[in-house]
Phi, psi and omega in degrees: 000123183313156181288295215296308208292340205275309192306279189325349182264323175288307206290329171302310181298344192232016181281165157313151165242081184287121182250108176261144188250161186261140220230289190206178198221148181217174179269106163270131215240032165326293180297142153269075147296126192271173206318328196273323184309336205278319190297318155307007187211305146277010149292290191329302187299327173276341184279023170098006180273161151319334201287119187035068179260138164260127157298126184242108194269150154223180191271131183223008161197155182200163220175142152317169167280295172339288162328314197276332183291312153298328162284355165280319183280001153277342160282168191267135192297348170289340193290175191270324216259340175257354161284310172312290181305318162297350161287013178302288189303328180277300182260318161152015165181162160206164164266141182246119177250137172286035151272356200245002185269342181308296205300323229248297200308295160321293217287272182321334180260341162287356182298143137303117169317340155269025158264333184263128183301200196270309184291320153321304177296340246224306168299324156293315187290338194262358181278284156344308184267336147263035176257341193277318194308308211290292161342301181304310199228069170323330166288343157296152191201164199243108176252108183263131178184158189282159191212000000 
């Protein structure tokens, strides 16, 4: 294994575990696209596609790997909600989606708060609430990923 893959790997391992929120979303109008092309690109945005939307993440929470690997590990391992929160470790992020908010929501408010350090709670609690954001506002979604 090459000096640069084991840095990038130490530098992964040590890294921040960053929870990014979707802050507002714009059409980037870069191109001189024509007027029918435009119109076929704001049909897509309103039945709900994606084409050529730009995402604006902004940080609304952030932890050690270590912190975020002990606050997961207060759920229970068999649950949905810690397969979920540990594919972190497989793939190097995930989306919290609102389908994904009962299941999250429920998992994480059964922790006891005297099962939790300051930073757990602090991590649930800041969890809850955008998790609550996202319920208000369906077009939103939750991006956990190393920085």
């Amino acid at each position: 294994m090459s000096e640069e893959v084991k840095e990038a790997e130490q530098a992964l391992k040590a890294g921040n575990v960053m929870f990014y929120a979707l802050s507002r979303k714009f059409v980037d109008e870069q191109y001189d696209v024509p007027e029918e092309a435009k119109q076929v690109l704001y049909y897509s945005l309103a039945i709900g596609h994606h084409l050529g939307v730009v995402d604006c993440l902004k940080t609304v929470l952030q932890c050690t790997r270590d912190e975020y690997k002990a606050w997961i590990e207060k759920l229970p391992q068999d649950s949905e909600a810690y397969r979920k929160m540990a594919g972190f470790f497989t793939f190097g992020e995930i989306t919290i989606y609102p389908d994904h908010l009962h299941m999250l929501a429920g998992a994480f408010s059964s922790i006891p708060t005297e099962e939790q350090d300051e930073k757990q709670q602090a991590l649930t609690a800041g969890l809850i609430e955008v998790l609550t954001e996202i319920y208000h506002e369906p077009t939103m979604y939750l991006m956990v990923r190393s920085r």
